[in-house]
C-alpha positions in Angstrom: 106.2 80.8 112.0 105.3 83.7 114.7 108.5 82.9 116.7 110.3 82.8 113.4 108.8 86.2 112.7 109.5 87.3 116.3 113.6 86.3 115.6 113.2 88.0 112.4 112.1 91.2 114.2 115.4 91.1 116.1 117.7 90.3 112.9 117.9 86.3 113.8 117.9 83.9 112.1 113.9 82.5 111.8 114.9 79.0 112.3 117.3 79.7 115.0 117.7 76.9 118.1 119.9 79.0 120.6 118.2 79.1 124.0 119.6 83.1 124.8 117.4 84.6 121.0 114.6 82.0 121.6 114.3 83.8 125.1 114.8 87.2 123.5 111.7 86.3 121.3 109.4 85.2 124.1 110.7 88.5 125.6 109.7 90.3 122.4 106.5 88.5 122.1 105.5 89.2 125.6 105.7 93.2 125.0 103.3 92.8 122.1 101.0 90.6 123.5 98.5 93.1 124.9 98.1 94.3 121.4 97.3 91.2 119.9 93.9 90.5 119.3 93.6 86.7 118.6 96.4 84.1 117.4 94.3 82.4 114.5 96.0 80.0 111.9 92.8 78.8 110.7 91.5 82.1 109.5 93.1 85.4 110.2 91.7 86.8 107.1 88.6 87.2 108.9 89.5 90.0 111.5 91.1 91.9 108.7 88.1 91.6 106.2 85.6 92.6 108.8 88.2 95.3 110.0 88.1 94.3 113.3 91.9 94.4 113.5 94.3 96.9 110.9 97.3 94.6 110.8 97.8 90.9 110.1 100.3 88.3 110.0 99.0 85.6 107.5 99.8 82.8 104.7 100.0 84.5 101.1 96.4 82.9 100.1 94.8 84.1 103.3 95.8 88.0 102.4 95.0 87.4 99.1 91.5 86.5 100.1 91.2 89.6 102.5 92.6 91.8 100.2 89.9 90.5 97.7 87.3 90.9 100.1 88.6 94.5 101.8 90.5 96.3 99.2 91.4 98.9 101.3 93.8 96.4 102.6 97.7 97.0 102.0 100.1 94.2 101.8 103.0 94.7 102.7 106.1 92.6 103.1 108.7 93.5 106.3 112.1 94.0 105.4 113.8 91.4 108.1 111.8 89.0 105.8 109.3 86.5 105.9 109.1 83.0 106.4 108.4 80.4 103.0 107.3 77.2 103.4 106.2 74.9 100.4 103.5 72.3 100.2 104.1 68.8 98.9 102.9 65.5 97.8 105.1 62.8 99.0 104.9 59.2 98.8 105.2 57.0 102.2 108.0 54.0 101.5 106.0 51.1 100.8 103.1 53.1 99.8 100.2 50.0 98.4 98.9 52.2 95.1 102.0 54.0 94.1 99.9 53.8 90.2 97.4 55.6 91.6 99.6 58.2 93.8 101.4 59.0 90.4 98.0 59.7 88.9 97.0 61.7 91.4 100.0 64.0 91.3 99.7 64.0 87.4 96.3 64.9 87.6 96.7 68.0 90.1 99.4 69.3 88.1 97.4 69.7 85.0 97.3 73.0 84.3 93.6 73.7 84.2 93.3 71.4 88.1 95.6 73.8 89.2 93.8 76.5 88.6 90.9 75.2 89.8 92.6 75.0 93.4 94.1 78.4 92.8 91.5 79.9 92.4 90.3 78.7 95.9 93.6 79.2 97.4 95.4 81.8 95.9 98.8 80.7 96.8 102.1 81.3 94.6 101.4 79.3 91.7 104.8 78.0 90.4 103.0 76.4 87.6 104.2 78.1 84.2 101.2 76.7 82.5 98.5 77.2 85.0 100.0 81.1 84.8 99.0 81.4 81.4 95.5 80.4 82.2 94.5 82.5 85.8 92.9 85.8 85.4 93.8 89.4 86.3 92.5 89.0 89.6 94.8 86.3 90.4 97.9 87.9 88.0 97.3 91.4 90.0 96.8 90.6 93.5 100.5 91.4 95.3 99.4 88.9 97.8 98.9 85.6 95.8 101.4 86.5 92.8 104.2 87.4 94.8 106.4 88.9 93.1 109.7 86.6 92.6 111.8 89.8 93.6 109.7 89.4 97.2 109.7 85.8 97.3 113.3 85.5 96.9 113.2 87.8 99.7 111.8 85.3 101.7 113.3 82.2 104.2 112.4 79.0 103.9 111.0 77.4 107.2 113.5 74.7 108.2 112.8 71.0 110.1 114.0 72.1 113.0 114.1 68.3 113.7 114.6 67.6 117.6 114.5 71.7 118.4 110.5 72.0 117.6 110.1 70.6 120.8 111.9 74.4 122.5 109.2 76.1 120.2 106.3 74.4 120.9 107.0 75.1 124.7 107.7 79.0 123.6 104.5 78.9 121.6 102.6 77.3 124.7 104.6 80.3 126.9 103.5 82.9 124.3 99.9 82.0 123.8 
């Protein structure tokens, strides 16, 4: 996602595989880097909440949380764009307990489940019927209920298939 940001920067393509724009965003990257106070997937809300940093790349439900917890925050979303990506329940071919796989997904997509786990994670909820149920601190935070206008603003994150193996070795290069 950071190189795909990095890309973006530069008016790339965030999925992009050419070696010459995957250099220019190690380039890129490498300028910033004394800047940058921790790369943190797990938790970059945390540096942002206890304003030990004033900026922040992060997932949707991680602002959301900050922004809950330091509302002096601003969200703000960059005009190159933004990655998407989109979790998912899949079923493995030959999966043993495909009954109870089905009743699984049925049952987190209840409307009031879902809003259980929204509530924890305060992702884009694409549910229509958990929507009607989650509360104006959900409804009003800009960064869990993205606006559509901003999502569709958004790129989705591709498989890069064979390619991830360049950005891992950029990500090791960068880190």
């Amino acid at each position: 996602m950071m190189i795909g940001m990095a890309l973006q920067a530069m008016n790339y393509d965030m999925n992009e595989t050419d070696d010459f724009k995957l250099d220019e965003a190690e380039k890129w990257f490498k300028r910033l880097k004394k800047n940058i106070k921790a790369f943190d997937s797990d938790s970059p809300k945390t540096f942002m909440i206890s304003k030990e940093t004033n900026i922040g790349v992060m997932w949707n439900a991680e602002a959301a949380i900050a922004l809950d917890n330091n509302p002096s925050m601003e969200i703000v979303y960059p005009e190159e764009g933004f990655g998407i990506s989109i979790d998912n329940f899949v079923l493995p071919v030959g999966a043993k307990n495909l009954e109870g796989a089905y009743a699984f997904i049925d049952y987190i997509l209840r409307p009031d489940i879902m809003k259980k786990i929204i509530e924890s994670y305060p992702y884009k909820c694409v549910n229509k019927e958990t929507n009607k149920l989650l509360d104006d601190t959900y409804l009003n935070n800009p960064a869990a209920n993205i606006s559509d206008e901003v999502f569709l603003s958004g790129t989705f994150v591709k498989n890069l298939g064979k390619y991830i193996i360049k950005y891992d070795k950029l990500w090791a290069k960068i880190k």
